[in-house]
C-alpha positions as CSV (number, residue, x, y, z in Angstrom):
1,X,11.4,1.3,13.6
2,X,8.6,1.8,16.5
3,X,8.3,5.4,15.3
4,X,5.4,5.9,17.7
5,X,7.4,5.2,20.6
6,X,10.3,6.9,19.6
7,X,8.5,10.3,19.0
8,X,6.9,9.9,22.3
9,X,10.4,9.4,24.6
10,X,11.6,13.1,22.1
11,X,8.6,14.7,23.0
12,X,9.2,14.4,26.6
13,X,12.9,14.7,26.6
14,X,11.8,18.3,24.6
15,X,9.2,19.6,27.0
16,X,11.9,19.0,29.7
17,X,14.9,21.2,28.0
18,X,11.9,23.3,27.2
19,X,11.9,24.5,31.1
20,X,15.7,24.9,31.1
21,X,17.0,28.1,30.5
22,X,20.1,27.2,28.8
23,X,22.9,30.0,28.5
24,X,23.6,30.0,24.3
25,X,25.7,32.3,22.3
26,X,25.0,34.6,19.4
27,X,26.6,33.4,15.7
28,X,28.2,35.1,13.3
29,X,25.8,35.6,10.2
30,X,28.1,33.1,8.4
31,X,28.5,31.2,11.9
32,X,31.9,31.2,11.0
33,X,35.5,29.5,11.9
34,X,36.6,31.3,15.8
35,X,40.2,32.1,16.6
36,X,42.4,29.6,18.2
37,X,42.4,28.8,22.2
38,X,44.3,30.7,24.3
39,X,46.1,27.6,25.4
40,X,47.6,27.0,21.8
41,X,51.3,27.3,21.2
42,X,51.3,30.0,17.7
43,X,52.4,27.1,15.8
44,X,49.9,24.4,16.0
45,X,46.0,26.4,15.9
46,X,43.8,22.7,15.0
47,X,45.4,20.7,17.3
48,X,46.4,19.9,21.1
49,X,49.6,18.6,22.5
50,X,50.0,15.2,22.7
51,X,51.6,12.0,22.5
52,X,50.0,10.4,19.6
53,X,50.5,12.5,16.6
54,X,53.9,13.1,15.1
55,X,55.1,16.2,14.5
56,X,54.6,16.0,10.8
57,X,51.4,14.4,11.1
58,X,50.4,17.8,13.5
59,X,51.6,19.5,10.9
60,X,49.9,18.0,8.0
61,X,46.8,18.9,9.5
62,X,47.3,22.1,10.8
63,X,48.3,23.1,7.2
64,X,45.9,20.6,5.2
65,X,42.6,19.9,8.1
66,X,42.3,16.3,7.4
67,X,45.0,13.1,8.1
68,X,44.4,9.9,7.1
69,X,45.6,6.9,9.6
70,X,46.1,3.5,8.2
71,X,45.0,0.2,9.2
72,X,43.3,2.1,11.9
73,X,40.1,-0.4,12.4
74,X,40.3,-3.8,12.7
75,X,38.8,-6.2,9.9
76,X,36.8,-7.8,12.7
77,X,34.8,-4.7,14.0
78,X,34.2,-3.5,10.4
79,X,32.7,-6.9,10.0
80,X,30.9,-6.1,13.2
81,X,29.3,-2.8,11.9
82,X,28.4,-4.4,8.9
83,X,26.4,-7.3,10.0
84,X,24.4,-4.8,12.3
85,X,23.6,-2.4,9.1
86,X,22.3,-5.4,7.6
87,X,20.2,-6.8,10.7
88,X,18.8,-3.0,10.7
89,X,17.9,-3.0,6.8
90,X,16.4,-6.2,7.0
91,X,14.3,-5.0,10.4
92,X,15.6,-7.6,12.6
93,X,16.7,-4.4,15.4
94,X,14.9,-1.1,15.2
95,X,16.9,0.7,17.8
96,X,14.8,3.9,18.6
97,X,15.6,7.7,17.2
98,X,17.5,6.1,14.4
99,X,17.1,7.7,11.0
100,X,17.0,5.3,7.9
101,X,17.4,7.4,5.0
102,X,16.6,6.5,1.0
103,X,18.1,7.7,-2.2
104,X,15.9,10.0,-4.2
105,X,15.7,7.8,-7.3
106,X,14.4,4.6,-5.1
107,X,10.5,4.4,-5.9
108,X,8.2,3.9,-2.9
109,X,7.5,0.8,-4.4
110,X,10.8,-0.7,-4.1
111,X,10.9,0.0,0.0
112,X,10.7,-3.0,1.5
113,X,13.6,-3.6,4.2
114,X,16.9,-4.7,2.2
115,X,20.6,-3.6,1.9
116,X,19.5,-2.0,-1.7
117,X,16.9,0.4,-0.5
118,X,18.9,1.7,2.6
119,X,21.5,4.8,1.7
120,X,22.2,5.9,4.9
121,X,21.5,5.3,8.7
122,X,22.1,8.4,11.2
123,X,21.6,8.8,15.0
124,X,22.9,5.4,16.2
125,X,23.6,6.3,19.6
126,X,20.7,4.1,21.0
127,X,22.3,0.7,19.2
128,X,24.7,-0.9,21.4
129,X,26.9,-2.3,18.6
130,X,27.3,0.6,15.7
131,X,27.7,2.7,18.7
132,X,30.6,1.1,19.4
133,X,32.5,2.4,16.6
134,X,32.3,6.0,18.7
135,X,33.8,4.3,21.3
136,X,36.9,2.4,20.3
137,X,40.0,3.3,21.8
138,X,42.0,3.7,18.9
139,X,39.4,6.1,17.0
140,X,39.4,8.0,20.8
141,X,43.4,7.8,21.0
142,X,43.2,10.4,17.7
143,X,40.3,12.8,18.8
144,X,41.6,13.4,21.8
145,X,44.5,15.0,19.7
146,X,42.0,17.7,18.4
147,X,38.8,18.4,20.9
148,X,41.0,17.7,24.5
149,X,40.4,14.9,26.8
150,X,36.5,15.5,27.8
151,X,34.8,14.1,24.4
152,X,31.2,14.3,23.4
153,X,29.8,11.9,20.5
154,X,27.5,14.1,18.6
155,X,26.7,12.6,15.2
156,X,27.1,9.1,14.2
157,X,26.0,7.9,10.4
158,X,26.7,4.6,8.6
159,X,26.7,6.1,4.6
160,X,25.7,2.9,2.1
161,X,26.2,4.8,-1.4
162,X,24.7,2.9,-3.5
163,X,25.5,1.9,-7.5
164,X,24.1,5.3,-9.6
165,X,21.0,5.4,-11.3
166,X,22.6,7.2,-13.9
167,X,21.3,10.1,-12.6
168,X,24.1,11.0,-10.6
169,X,22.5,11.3,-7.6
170,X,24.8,9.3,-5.5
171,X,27.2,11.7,-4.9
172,X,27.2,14.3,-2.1
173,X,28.1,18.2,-3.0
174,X,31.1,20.0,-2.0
175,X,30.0,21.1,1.5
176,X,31.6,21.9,5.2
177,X,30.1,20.0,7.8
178,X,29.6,22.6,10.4
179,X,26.7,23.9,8.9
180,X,24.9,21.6,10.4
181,X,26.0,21.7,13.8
182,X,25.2,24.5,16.5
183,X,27.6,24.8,18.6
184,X,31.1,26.2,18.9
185,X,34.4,26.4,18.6
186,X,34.7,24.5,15.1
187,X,38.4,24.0,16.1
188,X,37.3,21.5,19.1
189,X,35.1,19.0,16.8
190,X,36.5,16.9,14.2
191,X,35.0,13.9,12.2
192,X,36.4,10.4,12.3
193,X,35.5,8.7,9.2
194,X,36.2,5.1,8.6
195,X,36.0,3.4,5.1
196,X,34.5,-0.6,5.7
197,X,36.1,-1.5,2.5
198,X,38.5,-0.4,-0.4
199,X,37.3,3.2,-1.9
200,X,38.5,4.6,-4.2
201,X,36.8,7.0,-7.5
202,X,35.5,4.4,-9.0
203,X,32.7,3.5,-5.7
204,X,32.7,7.7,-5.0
205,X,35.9,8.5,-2.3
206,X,36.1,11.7,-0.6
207,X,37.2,14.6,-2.6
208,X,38.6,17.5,-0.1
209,X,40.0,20.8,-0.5
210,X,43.4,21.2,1.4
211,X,43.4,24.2,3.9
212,X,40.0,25.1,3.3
213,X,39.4,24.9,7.1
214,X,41.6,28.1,7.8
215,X,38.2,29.8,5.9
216,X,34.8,30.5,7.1
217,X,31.8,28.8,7.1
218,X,30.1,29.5,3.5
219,X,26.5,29.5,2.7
220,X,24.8,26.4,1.5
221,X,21.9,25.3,-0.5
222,X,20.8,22.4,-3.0
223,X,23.0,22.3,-5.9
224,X,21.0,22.5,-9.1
225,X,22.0,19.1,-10.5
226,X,19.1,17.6,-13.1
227,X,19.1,14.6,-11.9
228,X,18.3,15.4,-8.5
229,X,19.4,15.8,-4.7
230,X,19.0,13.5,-1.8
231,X,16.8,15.7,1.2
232,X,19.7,17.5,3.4
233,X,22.5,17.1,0.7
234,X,23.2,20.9,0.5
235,X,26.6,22.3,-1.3
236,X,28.2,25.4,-0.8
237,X,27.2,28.0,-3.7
238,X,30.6,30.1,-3.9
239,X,34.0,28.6,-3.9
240,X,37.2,28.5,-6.3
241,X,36.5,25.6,-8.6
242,X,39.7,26.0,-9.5
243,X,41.3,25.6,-6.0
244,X,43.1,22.0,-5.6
245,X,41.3,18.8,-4.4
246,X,42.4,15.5,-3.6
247,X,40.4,12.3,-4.0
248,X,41.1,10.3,-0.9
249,X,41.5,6.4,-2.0
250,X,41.2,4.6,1.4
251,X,41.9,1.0,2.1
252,X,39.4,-1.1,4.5
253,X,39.9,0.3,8.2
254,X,41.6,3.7,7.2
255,X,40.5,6.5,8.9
256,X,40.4,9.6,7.9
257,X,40.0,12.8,10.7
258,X,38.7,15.9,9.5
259,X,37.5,19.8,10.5
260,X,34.3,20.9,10.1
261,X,35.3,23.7,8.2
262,X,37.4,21.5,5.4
263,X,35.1,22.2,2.4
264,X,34.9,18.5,1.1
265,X,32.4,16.0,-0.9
266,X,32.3,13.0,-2.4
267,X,31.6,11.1,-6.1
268,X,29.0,9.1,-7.9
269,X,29.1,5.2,-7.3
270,X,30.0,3.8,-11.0
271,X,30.4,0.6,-9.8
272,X,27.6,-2.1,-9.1
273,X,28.6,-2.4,-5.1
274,X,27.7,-0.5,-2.1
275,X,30.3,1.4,-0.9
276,X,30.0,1.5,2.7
277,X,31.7,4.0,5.4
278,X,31.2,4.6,9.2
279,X,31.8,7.8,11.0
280,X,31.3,10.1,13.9
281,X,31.2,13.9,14.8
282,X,33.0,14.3,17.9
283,X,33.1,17.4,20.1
284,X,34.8,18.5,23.3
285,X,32.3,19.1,25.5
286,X,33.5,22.1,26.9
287,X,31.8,23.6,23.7
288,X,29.1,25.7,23.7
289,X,25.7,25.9,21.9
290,X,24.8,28.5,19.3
291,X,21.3,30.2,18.2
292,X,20.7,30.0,14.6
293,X,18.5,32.3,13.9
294,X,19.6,34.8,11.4
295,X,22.6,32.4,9.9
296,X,23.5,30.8,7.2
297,X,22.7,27.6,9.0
298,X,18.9,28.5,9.3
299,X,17.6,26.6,6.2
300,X,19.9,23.3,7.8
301,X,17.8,23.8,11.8
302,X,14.2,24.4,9.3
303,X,14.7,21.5,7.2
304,X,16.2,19.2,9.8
305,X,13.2,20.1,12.3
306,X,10.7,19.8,9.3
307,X,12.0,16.2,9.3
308,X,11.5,15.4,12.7
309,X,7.9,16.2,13.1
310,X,7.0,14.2,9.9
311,X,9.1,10.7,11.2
312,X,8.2,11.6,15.2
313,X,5.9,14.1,15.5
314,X,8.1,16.5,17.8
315,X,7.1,20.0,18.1
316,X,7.8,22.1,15.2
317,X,9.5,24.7,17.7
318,X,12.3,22.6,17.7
319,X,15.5,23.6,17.9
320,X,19.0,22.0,16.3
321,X,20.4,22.5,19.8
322,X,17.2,21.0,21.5
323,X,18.0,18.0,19.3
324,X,21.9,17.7,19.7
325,X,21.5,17.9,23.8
326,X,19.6,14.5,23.0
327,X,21.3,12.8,20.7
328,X,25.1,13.7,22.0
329,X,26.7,11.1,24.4
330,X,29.8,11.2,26.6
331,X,32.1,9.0,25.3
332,X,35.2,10.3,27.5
333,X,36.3,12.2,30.3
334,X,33.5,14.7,31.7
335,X,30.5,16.5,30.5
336,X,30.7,19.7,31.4
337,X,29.1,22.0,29.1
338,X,27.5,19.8,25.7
């Protein structure tokens, strides 16, 4: 990646929202779950009418905060997105702002550009053909049911999980996603997330908690596991470990559409492949930004900014709001606030 050039074009794009005085809100402490919009019929809170969902699949969410859809992408793009990830991991495109992230037990030494050294890659908005994924009319056709017609594109990640040391460190913590995100209502974003081949236990599926989205958002931190925690992987430190979960065995091209309150994680990789997802954080952009300081979400904005000036340089008075007005994209309809 030409790091150099891509901390430059941030640092501008920073010094110019710099001179903006944007309007923000104030967060709960907990930066917590807000009530439903006025617009909502008393039955159905998580969702807006439409033409798309059934009424039991409306229902399924409203009660549970993540429906799976079949068969949803085509065996065609997901071979698309795959041959891009490994163009990128073998550094044949570099597209800028990208992130390429490594698993903790990968040695420096073992960093040269291949499939086996690449865990995750995050901010894909500047590459044409991963970016497509946020794009697709039939991953559009469902968010639309949940954040309105005006939709923003705010976080886009390819996750590799690759086979498990032993250490265990493959596997992601028990966590809600809006902790990471500063802005607002959590009842107009919702994540699409789209397995690129069969997943099941055995290669580490998503484990969620059913109706944990009707909660608040819960404090987070790194979990003290022995074997150690990939940078950003923080878990919630108080819920019911006795509450239900279900492990979410997903076929090639299923989708899964989630809140960002649904408390939710995923297992070790036992097996000796890369299990392989793609996904995106959409928004309506008639959301609003947040200030983080003095929440829960703090020790996400200090880490996340700590991480930015090391790979670009931008100013450490970077904000998580500075970073989203950036990276988000219009991917439908109009932008009128994001």
């Amino acid at each position: 990646m030409n790091q150099s050039r891509a901390g430059a074009r941030l640092r501008i794009v920073l010094g110019h929202l710099s001179q903006r005085s944007a309007r923000v809100a104030v967060a709960h402490p907990t930066s917590g779950a807000v009530s439903p919009n006025s617009f909502q019929t008393p039955q159905f809170q998580y969702t807006r009418d439409n033409n798309v969902l059934s009424l039991e699949q409306r229902q399924f969410y409203e009660e549970n905060g993540y429906l799976v859809i079949k068969n949803l992408v085509s065996d065609a793009d997901i071979k698309r997105f795959r041959n891009e990830f490994e163009r990128i991991c073998r550094g044949e495109v570099k597209p800028e702002q990208m992130m390429i992230m490594r698993d903790v037990t990968i040695a420096k030494s073992e960093y040269a550009p291949s499939e086996r050294t690449v865990s995750k890659v995050q901010y894909f908005q500047e590459d044409e053909e991963l970016f497509r994924y946020c794009t697709l009319p039939e991953i559009l056709k469902y968010v639309e049911c949940f954040t309105g017609p005006n939709i923003m594109a705010m976080h886009a990640m390819l996750i590799n999980k690759p086979p498990d040391s032993g250490k265990k460190t493959s596997r992601n913590p028990l966590h809600q996603d809006l902790h990471y995100f500063p802005f607002r209502p959590s009842n107009d974003i919702v994540c699409a997330w789209t397995a690129m081949e069969h997943i099941d236990r055995n290669n580490g599926c998503l484990c969620v908690l059913p109706g944990t989205h009707k909660g608040y958002l819960k404090p987070h931190g790194y979990p003290k596991w022995e074997g150690g925690v990939n940078i950003m992987f923080h878990g919630i430190q108080d819920y019911d470990e006795n509450s239900p979960r279900v492990h979410l065995v997903m076929e090639k091209g299923d989708t899964v559409f989630f809140h960002p309150l649904l408390i939710h994680g995923s297992g070790w990789n036992r097996t000796q492949g890369y299990r392989k997802t793609i996904s995106c954080h959409f928004a309506s952009a008639d959301c609003h930004y947040i200030d983080l300081k003095g929440t829960s979400q703090e020790i996400a904005e200090r880490e996340f900014v700590e991480l930015l000036h090391k790979f670009y340089g931008t100013p450490k008075d970077t904000s998580l709001k500075d970073v989203f007005r950036i990276q988000g994209r219009l991917v439908k309809g109009e932008r009128t606030n994001l």
